[in-house]
C-alpha positions in Angstrom: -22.9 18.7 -0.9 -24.6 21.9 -1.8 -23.7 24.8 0.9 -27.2 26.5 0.0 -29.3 24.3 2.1 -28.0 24.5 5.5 -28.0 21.6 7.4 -31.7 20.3 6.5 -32.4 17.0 5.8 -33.6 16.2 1.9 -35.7 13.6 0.7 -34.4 12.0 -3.0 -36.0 9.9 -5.0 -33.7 7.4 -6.7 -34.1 5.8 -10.6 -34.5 2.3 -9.8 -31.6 0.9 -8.5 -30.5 -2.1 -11.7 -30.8 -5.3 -11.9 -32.8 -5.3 -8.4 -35.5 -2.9 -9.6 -35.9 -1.5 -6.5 -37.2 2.2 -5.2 -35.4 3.5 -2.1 -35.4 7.0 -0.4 -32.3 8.8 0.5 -31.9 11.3 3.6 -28.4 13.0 3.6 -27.4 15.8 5.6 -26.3 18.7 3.3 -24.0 21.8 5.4 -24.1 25.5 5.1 -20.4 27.1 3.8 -17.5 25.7 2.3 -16.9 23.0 4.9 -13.2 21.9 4.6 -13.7 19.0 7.3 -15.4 15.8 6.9 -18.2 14.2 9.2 -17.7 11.5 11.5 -19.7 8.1 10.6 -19.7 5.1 12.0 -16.2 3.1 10.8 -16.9 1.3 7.6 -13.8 0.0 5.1 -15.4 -0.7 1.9 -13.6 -1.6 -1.3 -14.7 -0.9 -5.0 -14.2 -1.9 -8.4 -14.5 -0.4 -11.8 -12.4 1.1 -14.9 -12.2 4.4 -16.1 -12.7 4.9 -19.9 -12.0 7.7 -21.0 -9.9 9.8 -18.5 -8.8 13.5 -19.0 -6.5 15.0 -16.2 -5.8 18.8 -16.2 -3.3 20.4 -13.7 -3.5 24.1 -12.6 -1.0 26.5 -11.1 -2.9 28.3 -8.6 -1.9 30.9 -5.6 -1.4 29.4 -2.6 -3.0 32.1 -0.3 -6.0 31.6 -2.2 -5.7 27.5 -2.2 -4.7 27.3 1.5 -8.9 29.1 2.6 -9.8 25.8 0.7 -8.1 23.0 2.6 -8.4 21.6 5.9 -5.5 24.1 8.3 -4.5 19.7 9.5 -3.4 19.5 5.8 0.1 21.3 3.9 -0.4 22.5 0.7 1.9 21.4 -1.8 3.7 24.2 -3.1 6.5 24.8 -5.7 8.2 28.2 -6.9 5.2 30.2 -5.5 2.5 27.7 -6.7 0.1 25.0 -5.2 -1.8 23.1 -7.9 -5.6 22.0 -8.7 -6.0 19.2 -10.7 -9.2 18.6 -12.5 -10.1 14.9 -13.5 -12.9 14.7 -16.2 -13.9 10.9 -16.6 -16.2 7.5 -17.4 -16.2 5.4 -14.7 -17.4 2.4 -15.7 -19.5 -0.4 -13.9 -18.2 0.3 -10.5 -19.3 -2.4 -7.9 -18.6 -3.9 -4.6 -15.4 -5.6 -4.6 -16.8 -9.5 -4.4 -20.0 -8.0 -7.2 -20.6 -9.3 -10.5 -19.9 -6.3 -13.3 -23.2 -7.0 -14.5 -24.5 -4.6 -11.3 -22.1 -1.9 -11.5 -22.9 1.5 -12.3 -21.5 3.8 -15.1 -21.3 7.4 -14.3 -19.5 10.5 -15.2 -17.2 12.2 -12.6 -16.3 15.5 -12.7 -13.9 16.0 -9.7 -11.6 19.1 -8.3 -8.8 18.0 -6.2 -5.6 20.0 -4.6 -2.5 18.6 -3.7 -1.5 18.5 0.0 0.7 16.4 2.4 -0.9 14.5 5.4 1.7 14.1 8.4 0.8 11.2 10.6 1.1 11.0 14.3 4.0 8.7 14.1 6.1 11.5 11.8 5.1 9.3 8.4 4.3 12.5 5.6 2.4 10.8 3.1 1.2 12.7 -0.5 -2.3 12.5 -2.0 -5.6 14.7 -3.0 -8.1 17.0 -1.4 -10.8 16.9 -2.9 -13.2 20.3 -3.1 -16.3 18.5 -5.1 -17.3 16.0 -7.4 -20.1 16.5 -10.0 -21.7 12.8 -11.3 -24.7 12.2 -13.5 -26.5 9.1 -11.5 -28.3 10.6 -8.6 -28.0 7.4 -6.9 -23.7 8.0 -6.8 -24.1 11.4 -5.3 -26.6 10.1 -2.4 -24.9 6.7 -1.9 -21.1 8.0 -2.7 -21.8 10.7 0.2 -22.6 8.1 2.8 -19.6 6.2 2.2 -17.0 8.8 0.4 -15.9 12.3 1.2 -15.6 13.3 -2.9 -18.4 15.5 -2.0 -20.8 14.8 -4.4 -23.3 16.8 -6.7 -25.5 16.3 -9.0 -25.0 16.8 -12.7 -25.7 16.6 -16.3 -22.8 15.7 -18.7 -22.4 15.3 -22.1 -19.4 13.8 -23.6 -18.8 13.6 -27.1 -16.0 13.0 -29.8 -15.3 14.3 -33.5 -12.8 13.0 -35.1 -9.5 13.5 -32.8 -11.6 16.3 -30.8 -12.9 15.8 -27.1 -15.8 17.7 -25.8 -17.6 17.6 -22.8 -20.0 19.6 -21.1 -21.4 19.8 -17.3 -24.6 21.7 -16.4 -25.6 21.8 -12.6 -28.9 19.5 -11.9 -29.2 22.8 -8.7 -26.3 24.6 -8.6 -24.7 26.1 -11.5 -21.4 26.1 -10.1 -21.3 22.7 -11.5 -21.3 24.2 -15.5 -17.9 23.3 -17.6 -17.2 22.9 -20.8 -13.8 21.1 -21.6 -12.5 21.0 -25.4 -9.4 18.8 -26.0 -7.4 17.5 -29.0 -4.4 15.3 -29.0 -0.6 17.4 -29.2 1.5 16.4 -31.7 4.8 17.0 -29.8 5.2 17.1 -25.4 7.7 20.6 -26.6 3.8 21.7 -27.0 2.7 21.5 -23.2 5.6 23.0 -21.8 4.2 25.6 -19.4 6.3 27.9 -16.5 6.8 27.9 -13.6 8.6 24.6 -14.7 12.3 24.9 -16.3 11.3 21.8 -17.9 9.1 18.6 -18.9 11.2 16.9 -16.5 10.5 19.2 -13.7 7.1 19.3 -14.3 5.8 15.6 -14.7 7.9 15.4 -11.0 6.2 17.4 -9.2 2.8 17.3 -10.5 3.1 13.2 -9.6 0.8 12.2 -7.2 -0.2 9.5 -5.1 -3.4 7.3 -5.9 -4.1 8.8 -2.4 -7.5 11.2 -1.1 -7.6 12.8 2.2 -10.7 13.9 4.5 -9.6 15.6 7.6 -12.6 14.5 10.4 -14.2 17.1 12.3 -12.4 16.6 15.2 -8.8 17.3 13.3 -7.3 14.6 15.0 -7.7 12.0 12.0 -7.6 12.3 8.4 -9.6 9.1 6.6 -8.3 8.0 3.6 -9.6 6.6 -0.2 -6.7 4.8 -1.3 -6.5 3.7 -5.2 -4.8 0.4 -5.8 -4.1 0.1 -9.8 -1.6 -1.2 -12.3 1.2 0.9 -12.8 2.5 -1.1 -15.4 -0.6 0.0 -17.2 -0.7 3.4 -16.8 -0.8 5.3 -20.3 -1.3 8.7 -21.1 -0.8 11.0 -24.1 -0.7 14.7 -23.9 -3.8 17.0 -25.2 -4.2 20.7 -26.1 -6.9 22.0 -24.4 -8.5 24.2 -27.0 -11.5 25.3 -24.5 -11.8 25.1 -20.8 -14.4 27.2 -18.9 -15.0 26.3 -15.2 -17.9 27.8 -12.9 -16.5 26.2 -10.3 -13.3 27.8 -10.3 -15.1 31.3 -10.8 -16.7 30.8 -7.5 -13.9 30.3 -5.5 -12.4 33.3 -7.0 -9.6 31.7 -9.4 -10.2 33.7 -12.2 -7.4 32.6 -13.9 -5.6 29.7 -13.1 -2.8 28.9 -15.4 -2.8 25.6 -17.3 0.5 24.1 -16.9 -1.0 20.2 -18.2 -3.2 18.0 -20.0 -3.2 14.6 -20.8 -5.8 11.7 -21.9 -5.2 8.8 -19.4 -5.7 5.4 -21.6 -8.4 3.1 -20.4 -7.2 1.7 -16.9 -9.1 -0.6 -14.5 -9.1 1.2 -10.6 -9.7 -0.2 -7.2 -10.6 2.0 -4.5 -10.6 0.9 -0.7 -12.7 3.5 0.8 -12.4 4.4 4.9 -9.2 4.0 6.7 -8.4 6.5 9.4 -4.9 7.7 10.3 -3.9 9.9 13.3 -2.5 13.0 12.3 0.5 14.6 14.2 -0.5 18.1 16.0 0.1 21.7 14.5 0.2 20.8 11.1 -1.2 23.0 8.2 0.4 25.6 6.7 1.5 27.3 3.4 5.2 26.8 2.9 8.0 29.6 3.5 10.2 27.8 0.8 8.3 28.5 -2.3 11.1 29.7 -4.8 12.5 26.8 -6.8 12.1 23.4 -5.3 8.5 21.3 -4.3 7.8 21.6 -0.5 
């Protein structure tokens, strides 16, 4: 939610809302500052359906004093050989519905999302893997009011443009209100993985390890006593990717959080892949968590 507009409520209009052709206001309550911590709402599990088509995932190597003033102190940062990492997913999601909906009433966006990886430990000692996510950019209006009432993706507003030429990807993100939305992402397929190979990884091997993630989100409540999950059931089986160059990558995002330069350490095209995401479990989280790991040289913590 934008952090300009402190707390007041806003008034949107929505398009009209297919095939139902109907007009609806939307009140949401937007909060001043980068809030790290998710509201409290009434207890709601919800489960989604779509497919995403295409897919681009970028990884960043990013310093962890800087990534730890982003992320909930309930939540450790994932950290290996004086790195955490921010991974930016550029994608079509396509008709996404309730569970039980026809596809026919799903709605196609484009989702622009900046997650960092942490570790969640559980009041009963479980450590579980997944994403925080710092914002979402989306071109329906009608995701960023809805998908804010039920998601903590932290939604904004967007326009994107996607487009292809030849091998060549290109996409670009302009900010409906805030221009910290504006990207512009340029990617063509690698010939050889030799071509991605990036430090602070010895090798491919290394790297495709400890950049693996969990189909897993994480909101730590206001409170800091519970963390509520979006968890992402899909076909692993499925799962196909192919690595891209990334000719052009310009992020005003990252520029406001003061990462100047993150360094690029992957980029791949995720093939077309149908997601299911059950939105709103809580989970107790064990006290005096949080923290930027002392073992940073040569192993993930």
């Amino acid at each position: 939610m934008p952090p300009s507009m402190s707390g007041r409520k806003v008034k949107i209009r929505s398009a009209f809302v297919l095939p139902f052709q109907i007009r609806f206001w939307a009140h949401f309550l937007v909060t001043k500052g980068l809030s790290t911590h998710a509201r409290i709402r009434k207890r709601m599990n919800l489960t989604m359906i779509g497919r995403l088509d295409p897919c681009f995932l970028l990884s960043y190597a990013i310093d962890p004093w800087q990534a730890r003033k982003f992320v909930p102190a309930e939540l450790d940062l994932i950290t290996f050989s004086g790195y955490a990492f921010l991974n930016i997913v550029v994608c079509r999601v396509d008709r996404i519905r309730p569970r039980l909906a026809p596809r026919r009433v799903g709605f196609t966006y484009w989702h622009i999302a900046y997650r960092i990886h942490v570790r969640a430990t559980f009041a009963n000692e479980l450590r579980v893997e997944g994403l925080f996510f710092l914002r979402s950019d989306v071109d329906r209006t009608f995701i960023s009011v809805v998908g804010n009432r039920f998601a903590d993706f932290r939604f904004h507003c967007a326009r994107i443009h996607f487009s292809e030429q030849g091998a060549e990807s290109f996409v670009e993100v302009r900010g409906v209100d805030d221009h910290r939305a504006d990207a512009v992402v340029r990617v063509s397929p690698l010939k050889s993985e030799d071509s991605v190979f990036s430090s602070p990884f010895a090798s491919i091997e290394e790297r495709e390890r400890v950049l693996k993630y969990p189909p897993l989100s994480m909101a730590v409540l206001e409170s800091g006593e519970y963390v509520r999950l979006a968890e992402v059931t899909r076909d692993e089986a499925a799962w196909r990717e192919e690595w891209v160059g990334v000719e052009q990558a310009e992020w005003a995002y990252l520029r406001s959080l003061g990462l100047e330069h993150p360094r690029l350490v992957r980029a791949a095209r995720v093939m077309a892949i149908d997601y299911r995401w059950c939105l709103g479990r809580t989970e107790r989280l064990s006290a005096g968590r949080g923290s930027v790991s002392q073992h940073l040289l040569g192993h993930k913590s």
